[in-house]
PDB file of N, CA, C and O in Angstrom:
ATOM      1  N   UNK A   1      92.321 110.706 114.219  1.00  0.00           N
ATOM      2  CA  UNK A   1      92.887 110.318 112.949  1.00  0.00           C
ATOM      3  C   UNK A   1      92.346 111.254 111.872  1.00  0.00           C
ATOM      4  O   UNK A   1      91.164 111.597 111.902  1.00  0.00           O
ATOM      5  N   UNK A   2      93.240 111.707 110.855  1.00  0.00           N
ATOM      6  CA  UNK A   2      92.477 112.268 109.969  1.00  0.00           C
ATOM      7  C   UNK A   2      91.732 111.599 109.206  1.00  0.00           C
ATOM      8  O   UNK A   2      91.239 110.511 109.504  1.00  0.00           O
ATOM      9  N   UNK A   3      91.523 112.426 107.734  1.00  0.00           N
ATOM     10  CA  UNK A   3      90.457 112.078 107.148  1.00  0.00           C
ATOM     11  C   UNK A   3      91.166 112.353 105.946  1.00  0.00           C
ATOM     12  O   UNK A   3      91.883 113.352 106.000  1.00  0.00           O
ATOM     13  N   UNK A   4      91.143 111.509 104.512  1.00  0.00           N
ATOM     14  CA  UNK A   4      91.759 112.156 103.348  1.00  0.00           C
ATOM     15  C   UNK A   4      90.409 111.478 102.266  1.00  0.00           C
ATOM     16  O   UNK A   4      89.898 110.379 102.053  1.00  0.00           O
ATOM     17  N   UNK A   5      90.291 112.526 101.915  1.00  0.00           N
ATOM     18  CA  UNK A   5      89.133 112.197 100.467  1.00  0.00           C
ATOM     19  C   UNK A   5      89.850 112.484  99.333  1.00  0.00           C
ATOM     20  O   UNK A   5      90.562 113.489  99.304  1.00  0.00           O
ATOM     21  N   UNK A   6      89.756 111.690  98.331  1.00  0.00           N
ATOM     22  CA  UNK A   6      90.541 111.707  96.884  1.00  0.00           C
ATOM     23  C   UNK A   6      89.349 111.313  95.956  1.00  0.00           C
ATOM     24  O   UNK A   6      88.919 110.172  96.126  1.00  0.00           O
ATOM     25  N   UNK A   7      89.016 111.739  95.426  1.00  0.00           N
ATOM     26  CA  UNK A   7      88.136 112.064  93.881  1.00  0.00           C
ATOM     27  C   UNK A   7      88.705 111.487  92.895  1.00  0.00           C
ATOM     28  O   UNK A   7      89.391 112.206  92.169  1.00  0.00           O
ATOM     29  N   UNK A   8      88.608 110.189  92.608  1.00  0.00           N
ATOM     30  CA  UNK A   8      89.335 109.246  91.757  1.00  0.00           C
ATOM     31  C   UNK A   8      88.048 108.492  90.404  1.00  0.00           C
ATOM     32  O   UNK A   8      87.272 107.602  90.753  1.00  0.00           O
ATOM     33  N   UNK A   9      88.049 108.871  89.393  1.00  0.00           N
ATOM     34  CA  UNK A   9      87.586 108.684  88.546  1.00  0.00           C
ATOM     35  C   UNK A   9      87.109 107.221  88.193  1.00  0.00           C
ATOM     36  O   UNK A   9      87.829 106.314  87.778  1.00  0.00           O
ATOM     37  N   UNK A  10      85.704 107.170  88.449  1.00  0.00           N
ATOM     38  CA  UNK A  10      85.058 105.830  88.525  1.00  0.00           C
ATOM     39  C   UNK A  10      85.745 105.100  87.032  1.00  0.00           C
ATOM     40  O   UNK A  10      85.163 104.019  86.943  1.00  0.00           O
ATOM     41  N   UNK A  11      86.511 105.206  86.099  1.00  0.00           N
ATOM     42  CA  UNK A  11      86.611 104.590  85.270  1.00  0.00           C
ATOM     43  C   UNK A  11      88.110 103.900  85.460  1.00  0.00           C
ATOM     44  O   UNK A  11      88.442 102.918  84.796  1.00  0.00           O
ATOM     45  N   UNK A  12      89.150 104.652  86.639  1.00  0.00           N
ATOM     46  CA  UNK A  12      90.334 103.372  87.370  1.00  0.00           C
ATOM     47  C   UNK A  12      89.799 102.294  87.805  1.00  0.00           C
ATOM     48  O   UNK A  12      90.558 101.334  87.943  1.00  0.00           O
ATOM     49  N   UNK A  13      88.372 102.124  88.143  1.00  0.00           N
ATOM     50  CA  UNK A  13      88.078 100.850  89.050  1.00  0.00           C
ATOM     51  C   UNK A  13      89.216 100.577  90.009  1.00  0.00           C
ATOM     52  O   UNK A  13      89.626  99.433  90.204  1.00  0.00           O
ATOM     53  N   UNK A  14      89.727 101.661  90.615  1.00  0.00           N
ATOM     54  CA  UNK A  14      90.258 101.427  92.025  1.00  0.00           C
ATOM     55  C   UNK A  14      89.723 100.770  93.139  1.00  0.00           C
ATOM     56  O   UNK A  14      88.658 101.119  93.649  1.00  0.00           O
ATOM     57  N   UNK A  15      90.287  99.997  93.473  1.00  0.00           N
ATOM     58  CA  UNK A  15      89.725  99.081  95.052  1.00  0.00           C
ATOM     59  C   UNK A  15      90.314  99.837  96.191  1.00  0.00           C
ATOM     60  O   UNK A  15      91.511 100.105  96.294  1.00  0.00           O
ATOM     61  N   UNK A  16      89.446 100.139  96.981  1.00  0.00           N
ATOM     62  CA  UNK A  16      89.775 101.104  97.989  1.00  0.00           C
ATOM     63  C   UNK A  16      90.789 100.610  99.285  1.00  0.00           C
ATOM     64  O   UNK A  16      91.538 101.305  99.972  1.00  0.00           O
ATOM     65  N   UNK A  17      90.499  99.047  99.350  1.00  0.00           N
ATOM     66  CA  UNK A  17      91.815  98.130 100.142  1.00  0.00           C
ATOM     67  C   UNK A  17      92.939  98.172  99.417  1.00  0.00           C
ATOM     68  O   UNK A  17      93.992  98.486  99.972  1.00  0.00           O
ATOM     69  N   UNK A  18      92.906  97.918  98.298  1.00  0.00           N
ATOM     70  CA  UNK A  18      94.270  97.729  97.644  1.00  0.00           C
ATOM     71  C   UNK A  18      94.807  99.154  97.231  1.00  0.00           C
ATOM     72  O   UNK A  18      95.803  99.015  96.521  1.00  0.00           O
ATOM     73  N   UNK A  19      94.522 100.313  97.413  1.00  0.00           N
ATOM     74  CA  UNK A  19      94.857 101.246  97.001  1.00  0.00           C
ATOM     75  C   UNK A  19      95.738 102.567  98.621  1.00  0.00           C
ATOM     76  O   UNK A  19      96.375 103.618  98.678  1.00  0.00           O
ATOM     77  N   UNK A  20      95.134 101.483  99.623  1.00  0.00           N
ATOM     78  CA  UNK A  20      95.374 101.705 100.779  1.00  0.00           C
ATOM     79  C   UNK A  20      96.540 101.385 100.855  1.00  0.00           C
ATOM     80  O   UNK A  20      97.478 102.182 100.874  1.00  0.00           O
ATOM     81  N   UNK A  21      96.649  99.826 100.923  1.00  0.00           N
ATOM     82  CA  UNK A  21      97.777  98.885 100.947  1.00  0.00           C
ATOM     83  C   UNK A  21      98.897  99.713  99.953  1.00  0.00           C
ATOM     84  O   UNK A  21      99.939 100.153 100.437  1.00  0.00           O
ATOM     85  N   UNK A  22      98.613  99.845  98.747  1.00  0.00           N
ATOM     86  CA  UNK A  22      99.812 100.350  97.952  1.00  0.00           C
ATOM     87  C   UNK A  22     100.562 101.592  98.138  1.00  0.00           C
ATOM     88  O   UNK A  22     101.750 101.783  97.878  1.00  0.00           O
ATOM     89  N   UNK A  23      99.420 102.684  98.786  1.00  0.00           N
ATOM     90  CA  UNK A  23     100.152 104.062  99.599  1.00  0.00           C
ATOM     91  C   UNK A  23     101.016 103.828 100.820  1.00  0.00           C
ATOM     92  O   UNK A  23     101.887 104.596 101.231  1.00  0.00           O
ATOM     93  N   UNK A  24     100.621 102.536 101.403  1.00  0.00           N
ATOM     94  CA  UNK A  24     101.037 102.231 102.467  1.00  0.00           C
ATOM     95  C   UNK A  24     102.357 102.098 102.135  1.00  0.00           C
ATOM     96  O   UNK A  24     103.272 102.859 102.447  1.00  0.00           O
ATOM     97  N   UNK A  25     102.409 101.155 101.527  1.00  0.00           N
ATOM     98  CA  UNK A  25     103.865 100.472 101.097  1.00  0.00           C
ATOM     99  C   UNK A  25     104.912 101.354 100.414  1.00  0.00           C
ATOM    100  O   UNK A  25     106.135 101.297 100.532  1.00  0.00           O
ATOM    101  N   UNK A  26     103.883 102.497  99.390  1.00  0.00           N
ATOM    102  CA  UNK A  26     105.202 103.261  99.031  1.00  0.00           C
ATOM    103  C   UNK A  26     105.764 104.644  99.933  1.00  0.00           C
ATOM    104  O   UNK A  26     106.884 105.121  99.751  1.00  0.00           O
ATOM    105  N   UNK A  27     104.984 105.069 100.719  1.00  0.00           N
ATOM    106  CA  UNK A  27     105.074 105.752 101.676  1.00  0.00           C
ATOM    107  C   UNK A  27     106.657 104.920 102.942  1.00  0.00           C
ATOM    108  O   UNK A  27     107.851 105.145 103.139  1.00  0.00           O
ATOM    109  N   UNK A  28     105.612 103.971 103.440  1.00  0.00           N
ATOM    110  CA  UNK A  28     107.621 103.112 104.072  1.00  0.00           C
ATOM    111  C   UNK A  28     108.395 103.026 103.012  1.00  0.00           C
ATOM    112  O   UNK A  28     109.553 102.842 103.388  1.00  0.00           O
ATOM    113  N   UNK A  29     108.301 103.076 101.779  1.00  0.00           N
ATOM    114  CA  UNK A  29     109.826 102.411 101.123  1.00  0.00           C
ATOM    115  C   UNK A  29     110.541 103.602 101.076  1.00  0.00           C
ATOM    116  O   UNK A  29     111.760 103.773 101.065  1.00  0.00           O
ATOM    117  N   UNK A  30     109.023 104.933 101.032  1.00  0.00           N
ATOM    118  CA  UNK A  30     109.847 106.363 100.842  1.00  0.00           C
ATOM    119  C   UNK A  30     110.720 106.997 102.202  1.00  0.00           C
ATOM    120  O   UNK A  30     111.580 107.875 102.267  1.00  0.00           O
ATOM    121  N   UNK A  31     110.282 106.401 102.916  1.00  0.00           N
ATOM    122  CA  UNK A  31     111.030 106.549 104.596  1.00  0.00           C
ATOM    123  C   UNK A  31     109.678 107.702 105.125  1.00  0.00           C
ATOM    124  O   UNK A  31     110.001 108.599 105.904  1.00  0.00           O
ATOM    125  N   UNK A  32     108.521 107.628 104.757  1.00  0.00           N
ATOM    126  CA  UNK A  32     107.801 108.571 105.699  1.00  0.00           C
ATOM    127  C   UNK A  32     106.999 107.786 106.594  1.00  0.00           C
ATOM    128  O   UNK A  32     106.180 108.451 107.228  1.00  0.00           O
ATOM    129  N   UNK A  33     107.012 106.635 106.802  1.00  0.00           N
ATOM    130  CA  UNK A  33     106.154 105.577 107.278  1.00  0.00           C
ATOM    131  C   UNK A  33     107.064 105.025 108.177  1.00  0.00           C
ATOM    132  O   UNK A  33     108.125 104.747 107.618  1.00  0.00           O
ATOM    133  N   UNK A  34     107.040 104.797 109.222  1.00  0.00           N
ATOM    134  CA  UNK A  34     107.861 103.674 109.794  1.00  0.00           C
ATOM    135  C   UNK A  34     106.641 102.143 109.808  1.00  0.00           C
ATOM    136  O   UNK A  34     105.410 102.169 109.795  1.00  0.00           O
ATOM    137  N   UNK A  35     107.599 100.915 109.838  1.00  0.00           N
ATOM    138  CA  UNK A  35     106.753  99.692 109.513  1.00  0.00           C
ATOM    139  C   UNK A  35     105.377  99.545 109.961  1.00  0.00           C
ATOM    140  O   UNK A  35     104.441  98.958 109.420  1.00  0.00           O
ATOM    141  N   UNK A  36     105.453 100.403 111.410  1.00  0.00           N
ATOM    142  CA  UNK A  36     104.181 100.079 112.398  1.00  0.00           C
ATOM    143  C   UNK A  36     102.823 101.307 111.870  1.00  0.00           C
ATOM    144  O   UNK A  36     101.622 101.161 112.098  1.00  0.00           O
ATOM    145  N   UNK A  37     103.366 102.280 111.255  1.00  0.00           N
ATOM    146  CA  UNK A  37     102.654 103.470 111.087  1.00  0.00           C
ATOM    147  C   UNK A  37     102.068 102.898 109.410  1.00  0.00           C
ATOM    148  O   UNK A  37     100.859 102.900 109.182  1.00  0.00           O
ATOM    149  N   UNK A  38     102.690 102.613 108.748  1.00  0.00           N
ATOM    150  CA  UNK A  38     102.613 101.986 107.124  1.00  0.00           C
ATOM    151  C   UNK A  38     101.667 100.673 107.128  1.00  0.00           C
ATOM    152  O   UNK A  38     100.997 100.347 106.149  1.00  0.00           O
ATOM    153  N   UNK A  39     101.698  99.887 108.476  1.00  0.00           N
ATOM    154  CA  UNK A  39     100.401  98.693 108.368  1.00  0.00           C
ATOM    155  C   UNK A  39      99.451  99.201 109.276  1.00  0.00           C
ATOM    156  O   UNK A  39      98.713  98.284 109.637  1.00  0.00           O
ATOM    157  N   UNK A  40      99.176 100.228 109.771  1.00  0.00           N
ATOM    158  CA  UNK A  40      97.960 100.653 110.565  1.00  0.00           C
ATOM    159  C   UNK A  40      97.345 101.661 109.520  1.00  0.00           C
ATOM    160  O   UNK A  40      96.146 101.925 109.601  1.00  0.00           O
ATOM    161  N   UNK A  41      98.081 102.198 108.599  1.00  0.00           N
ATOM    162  CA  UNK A  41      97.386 102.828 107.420  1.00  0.00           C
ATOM    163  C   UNK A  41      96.741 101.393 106.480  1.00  0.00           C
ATOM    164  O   UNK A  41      95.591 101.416 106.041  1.00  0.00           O
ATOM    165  N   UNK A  42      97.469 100.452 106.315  1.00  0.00           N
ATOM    166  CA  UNK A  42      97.107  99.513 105.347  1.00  0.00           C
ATOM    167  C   UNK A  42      95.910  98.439 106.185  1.00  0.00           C
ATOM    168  O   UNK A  42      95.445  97.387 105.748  1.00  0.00           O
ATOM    169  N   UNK A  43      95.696  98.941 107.168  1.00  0.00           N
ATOM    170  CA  UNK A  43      94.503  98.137 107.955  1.00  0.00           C
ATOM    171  C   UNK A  43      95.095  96.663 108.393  1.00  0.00           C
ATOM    172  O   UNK A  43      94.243  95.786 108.535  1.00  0.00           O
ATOM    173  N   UNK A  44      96.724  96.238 108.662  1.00  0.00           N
ATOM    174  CA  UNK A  44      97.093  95.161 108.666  1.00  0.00           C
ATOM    175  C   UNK A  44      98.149  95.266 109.880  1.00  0.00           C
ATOM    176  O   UNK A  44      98.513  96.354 110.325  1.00  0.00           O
ATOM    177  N   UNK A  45      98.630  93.954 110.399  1.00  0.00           N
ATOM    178  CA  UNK A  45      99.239  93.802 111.182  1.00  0.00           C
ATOM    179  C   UNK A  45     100.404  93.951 110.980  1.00  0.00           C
ATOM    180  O   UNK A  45     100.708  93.779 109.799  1.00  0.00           O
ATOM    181  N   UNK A  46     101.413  94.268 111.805  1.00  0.00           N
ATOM    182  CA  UNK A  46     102.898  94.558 110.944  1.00  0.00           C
ATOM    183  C   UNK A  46     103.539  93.486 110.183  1.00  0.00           C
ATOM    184  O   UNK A  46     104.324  93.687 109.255  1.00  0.00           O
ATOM    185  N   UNK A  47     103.087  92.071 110.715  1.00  0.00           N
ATOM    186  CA  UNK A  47     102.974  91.105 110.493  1.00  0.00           C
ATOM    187  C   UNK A  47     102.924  90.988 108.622  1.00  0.00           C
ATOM    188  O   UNK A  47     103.756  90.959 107.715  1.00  0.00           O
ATOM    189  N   UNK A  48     101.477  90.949 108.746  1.00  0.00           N
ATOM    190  CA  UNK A  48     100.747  90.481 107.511  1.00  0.00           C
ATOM    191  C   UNK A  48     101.441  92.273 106.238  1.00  0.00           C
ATOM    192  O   UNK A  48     101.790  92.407 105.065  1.00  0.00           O
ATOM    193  N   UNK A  49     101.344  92.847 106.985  1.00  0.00           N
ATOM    194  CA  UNK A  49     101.845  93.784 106.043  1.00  0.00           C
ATOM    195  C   UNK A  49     103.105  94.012 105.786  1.00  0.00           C
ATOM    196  O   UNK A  49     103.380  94.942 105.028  1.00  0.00           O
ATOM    197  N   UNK A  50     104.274  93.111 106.433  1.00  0.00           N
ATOM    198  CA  UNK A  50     105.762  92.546 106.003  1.00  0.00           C
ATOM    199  C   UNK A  50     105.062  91.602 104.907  1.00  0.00           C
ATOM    200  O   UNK A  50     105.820  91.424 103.953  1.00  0.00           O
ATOM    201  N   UNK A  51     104.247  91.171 104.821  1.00  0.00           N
ATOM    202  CA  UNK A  51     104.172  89.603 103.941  1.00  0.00           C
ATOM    203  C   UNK A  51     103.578  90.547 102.322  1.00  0.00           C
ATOM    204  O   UNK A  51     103.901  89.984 101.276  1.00  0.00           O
ATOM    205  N   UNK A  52     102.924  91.630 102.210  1.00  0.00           N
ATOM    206  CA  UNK A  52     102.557  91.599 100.883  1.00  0.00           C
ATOM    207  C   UNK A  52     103.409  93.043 100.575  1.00  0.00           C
ATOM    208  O   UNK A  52     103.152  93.690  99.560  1.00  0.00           O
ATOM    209  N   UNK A  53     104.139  93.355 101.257  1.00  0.00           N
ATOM    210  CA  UNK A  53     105.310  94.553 100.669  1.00  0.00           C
ATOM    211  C   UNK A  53     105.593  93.843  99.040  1.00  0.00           C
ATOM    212  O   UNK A  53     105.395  94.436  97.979  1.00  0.00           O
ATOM    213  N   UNK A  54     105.945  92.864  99.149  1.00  0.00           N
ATOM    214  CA  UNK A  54     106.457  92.444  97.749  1.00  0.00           C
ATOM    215  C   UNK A  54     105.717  92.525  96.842  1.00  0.00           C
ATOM    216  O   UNK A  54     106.314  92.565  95.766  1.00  0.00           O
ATOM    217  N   UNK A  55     104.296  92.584  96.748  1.00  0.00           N
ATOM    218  CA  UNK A  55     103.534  92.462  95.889  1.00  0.00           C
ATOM    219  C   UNK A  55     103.307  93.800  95.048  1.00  0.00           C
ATOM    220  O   UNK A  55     102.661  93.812  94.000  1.00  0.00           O
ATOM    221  N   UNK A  56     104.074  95.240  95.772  1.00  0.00           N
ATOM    222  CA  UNK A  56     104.273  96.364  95.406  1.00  0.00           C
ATOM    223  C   UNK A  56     105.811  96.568  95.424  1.00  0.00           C
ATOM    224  O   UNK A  56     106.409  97.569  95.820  1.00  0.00           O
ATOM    225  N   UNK A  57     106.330  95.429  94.921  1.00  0.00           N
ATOM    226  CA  UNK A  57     108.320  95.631  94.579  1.00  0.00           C
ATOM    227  C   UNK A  57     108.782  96.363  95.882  1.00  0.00           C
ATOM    228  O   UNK A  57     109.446  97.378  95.670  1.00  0.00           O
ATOM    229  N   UNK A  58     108.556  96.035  97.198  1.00  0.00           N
ATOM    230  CA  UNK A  58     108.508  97.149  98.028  1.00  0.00           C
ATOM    231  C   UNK A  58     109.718  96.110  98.755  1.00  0.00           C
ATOM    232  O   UNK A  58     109.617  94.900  98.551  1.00  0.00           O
ATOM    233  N   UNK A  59     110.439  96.448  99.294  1.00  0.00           N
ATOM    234  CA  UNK A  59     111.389  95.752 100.366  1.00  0.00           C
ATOM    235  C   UNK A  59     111.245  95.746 101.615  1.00  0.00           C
ATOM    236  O   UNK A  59     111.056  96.863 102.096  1.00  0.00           O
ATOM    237  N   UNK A  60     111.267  94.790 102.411  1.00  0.00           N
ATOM    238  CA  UNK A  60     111.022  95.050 103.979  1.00  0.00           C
ATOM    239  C   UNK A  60     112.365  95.690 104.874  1.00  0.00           C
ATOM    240  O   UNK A  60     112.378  96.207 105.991  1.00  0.00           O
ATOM    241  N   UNK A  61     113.277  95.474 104.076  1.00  0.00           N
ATOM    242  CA  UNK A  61     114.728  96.023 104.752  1.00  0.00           C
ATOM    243  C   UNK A  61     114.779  97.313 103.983  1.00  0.00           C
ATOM    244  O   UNK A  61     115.243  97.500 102.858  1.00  0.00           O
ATOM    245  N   UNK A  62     114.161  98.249 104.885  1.00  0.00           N
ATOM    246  CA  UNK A  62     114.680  99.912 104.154  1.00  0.00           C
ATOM    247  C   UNK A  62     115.825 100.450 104.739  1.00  0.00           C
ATOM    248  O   UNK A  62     115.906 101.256 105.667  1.00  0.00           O
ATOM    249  N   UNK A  63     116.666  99.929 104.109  1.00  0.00           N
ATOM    250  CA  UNK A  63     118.316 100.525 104.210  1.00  0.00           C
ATOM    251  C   UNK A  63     118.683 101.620 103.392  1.00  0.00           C
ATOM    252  O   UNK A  63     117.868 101.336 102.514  1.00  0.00           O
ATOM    253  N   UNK A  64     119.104 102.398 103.055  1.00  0.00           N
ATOM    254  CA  UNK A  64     119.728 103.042 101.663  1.00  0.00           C
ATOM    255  C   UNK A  64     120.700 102.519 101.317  1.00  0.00           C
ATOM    256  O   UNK A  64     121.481 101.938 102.071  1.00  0.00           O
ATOM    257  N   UNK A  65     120.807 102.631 100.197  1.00  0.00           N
ATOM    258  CA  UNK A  65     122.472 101.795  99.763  1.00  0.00           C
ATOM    259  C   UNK A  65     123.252 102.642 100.111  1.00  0.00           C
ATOM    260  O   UNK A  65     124.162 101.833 100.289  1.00  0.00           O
ATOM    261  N   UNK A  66     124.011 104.221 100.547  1.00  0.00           N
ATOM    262  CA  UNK A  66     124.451 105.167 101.181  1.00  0.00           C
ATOM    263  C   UNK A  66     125.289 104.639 102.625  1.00  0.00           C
ATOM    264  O   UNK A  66     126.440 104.742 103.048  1.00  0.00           O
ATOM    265  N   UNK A  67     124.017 104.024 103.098  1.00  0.00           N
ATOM    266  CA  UNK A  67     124.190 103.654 104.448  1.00  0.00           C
ATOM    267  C   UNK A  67     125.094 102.338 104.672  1.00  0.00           C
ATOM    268  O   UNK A  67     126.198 102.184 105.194  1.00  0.00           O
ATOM    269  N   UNK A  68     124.161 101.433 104.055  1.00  0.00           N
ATOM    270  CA  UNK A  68     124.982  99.804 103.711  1.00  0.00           C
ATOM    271  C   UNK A  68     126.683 100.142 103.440  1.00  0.00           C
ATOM    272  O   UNK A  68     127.632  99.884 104.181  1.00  0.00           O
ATOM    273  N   UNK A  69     126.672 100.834 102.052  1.00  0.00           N
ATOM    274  CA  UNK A  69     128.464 101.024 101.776  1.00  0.00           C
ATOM    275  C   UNK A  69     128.582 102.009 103.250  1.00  0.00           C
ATOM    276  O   UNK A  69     129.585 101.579 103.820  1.00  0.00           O
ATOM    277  N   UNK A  70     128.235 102.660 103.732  1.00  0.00           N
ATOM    278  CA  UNK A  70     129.281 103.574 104.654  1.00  0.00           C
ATOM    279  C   UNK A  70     129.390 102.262 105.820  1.00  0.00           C
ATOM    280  O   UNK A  70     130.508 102.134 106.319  1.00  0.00           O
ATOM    281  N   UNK A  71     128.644 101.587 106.143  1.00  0.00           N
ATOM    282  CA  UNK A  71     128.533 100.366 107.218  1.00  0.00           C
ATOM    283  C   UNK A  71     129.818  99.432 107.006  1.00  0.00           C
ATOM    284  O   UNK A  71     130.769  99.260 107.769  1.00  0.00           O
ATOM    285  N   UNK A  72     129.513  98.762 105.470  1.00  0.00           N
ATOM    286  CA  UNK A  72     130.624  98.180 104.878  1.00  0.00           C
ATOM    287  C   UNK A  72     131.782  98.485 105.591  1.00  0.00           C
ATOM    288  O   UNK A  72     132.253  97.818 106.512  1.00  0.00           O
ATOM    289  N   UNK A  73     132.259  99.613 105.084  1.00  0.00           N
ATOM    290  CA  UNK A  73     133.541 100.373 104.884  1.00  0.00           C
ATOM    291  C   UNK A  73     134.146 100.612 106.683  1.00  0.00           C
ATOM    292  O   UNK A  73     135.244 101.003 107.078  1.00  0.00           O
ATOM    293  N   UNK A  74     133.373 100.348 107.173  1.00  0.00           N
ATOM    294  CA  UNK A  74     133.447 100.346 108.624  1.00  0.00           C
ATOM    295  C   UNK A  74     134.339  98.902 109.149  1.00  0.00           C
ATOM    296  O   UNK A  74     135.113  99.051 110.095  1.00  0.00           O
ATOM    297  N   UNK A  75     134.244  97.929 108.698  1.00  0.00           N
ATOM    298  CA  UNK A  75     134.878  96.422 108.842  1.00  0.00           C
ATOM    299  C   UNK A  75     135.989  96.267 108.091  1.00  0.00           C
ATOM    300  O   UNK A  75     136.586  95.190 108.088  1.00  0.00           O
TER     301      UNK A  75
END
């Protein structure tokens, strides 16, 4: 596994769990994460890390809307 060090200015009072969790989440919403890869970064089960996506406006259904209308349009 790698290793990423970030130099973050003691005056964010960043929490190093929750700052995990939130890369996690925007990383899947960005499509570079798939669900299982996005909660093993966030130290959580795919489980438990479907349950606090929301807490970062994050959606558990990463569809594009692109996709949905071309699906639509299919019926």
């Amino acid at each position: 596994m790698k290793h990423l060090t970030l130099n973050i200015p003691d005056s964010l009072n960043l929490n190093e769990r929750e700052t995990k969790r939130f890369l996690a989440a925007k990383m899947y919403e960005s499509g570079r994460l798939s669900l299982g890869q996005a909660a093993e970064l966030a130290g959580l089960s795919k489980v438990a890390f479907s349950e606090i996506l929301a807490d970062f406006n994050v959606s558990l259904i990463n569809y594009p809307p692109s996709d949905i209308i071309r699906d639509a349009a299919q019926f």
